[in-house]
C-alpha positions as CSV (number, residue, x, y, z in Angstrom):
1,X,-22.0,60.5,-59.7
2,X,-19.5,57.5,-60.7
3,X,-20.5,54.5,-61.0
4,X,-19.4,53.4,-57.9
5,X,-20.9,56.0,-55.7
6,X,-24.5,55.0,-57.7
7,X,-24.2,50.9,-56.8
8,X,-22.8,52.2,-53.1
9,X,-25.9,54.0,-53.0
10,X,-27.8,51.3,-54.9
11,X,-27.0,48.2,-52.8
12,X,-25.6,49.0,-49.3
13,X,-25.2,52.2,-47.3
14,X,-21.2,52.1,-46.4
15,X,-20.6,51.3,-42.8
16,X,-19.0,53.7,-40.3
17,X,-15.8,52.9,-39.5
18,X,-16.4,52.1,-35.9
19,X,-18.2,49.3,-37.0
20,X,-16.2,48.0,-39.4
21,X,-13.6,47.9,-36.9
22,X,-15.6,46.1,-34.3
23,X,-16.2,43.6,-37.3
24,X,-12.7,43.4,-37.7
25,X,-11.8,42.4,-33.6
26,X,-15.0,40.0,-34.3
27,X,-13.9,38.1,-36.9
28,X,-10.3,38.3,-35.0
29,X,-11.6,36.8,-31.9
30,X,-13.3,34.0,-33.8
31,X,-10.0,33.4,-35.1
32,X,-8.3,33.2,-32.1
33,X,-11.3,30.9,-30.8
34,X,-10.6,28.6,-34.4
35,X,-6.9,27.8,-32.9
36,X,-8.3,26.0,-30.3
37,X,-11.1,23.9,-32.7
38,X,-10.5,20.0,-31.8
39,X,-10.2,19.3,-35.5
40,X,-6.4,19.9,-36.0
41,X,-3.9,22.0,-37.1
42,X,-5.1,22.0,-40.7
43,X,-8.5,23.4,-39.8
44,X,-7.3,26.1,-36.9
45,X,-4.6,27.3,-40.0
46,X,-7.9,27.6,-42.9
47,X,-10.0,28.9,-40.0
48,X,-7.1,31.8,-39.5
49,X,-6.5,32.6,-42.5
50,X,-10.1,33.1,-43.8
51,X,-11.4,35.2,-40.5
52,X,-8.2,37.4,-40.7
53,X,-9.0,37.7,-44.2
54,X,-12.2,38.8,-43.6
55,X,-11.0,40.9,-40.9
56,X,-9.0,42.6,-42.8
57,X,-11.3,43.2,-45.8
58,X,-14.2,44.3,-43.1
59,X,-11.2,47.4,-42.5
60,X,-11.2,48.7,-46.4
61,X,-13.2,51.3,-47.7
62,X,-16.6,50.6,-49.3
63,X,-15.4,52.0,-52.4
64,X,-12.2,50.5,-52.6
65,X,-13.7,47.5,-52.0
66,X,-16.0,47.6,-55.0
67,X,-13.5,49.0,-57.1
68,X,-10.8,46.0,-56.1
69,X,-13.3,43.4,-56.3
70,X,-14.5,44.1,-60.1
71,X,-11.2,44.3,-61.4
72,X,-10.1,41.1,-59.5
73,X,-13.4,38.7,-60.0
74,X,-11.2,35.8,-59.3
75,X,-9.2,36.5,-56.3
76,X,-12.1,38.4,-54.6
77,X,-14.1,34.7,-54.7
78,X,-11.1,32.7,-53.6
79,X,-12.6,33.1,-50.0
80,X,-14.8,30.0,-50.9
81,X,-11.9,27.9,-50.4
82,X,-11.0,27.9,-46.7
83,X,-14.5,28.9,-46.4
84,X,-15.9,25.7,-47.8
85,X,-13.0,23.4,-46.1
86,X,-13.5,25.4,-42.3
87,X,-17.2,24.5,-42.9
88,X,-17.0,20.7,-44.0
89,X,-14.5,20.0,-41.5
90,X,-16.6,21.9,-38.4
91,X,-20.0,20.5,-39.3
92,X,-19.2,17.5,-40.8
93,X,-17.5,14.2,-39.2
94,X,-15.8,14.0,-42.4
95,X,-11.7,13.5,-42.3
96,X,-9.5,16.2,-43.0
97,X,-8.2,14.8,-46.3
98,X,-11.9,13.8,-47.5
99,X,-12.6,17.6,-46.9
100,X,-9.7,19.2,-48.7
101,X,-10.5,17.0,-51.8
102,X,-14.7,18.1,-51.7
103,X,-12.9,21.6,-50.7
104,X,-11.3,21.9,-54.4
105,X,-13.9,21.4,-57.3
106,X,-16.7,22.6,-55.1
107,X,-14.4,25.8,-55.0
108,X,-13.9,25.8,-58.5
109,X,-17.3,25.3,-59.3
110,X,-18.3,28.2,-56.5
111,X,-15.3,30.6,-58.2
112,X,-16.8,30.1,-61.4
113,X,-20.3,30.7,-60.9
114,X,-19.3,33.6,-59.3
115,X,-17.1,35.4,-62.2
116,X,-19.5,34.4,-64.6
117,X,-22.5,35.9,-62.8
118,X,-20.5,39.0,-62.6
119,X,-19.2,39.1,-66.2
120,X,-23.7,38.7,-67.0
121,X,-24.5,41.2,-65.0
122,X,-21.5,43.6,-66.6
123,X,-19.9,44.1,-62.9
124,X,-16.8,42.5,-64.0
């Protein structure tokens, strides 16, 4: 058994694909609904972006998905970014601006955190 096939077995059975595709029309629909979000343009765009991402990602084999995310540690936790900015500017009464600057080194810090958890635990 690979490596991958023991932590797919480890952590998380992998879903069937019927519902990783209704995950996929969820997290399109909820993209769909961020266009409309009365915080502006800027927020409906990061809101897009990170549910089609997800969206898309949902769609990918379990095992590719492993196998892509340890050899890309970085880009894999770059979803932090619109994540964090879609989430200060919908619960928050915070401007726009004031939430892409807490958006950056909380990212940062969040990316970070993330790669070197993963390079402790040897999953990078």
């Amino acid at each position: 058994m690979t490596a991958i096939q023991q932590e797919k077995v480890r952590w998380w059975p992998e879903p069937r694909l019927g519902f990783r595709v209704a995950l996929a029309a969820l997290y399109l629909a909820v993209a769909v609904g961020m266009y409309f979000t009365d915080r502006g343009l800027a927020v409906s765009i990061a809101g897009v972006v990170e549910f089609c991402w997800l969206g898309a990602w949902a769609l990918v084999p379990w095992g590719q998905r492993l196998a892509w995310a340890r050899r890309h540690p970085v880009l894999d936790s770059t979803i932090v970014f619109p994540s964090t900015f879609v989430a200060l500017a919908v619960l928050t009464h915070l401007s726009i601006g004031v939430c892409a600057l807490l958006t950056v080194p909380f990212g940062i810090l969040l990316v970070a955190v993330s790669v070197l958890t993963r390079r402790r635990r040897g999953s990078v």
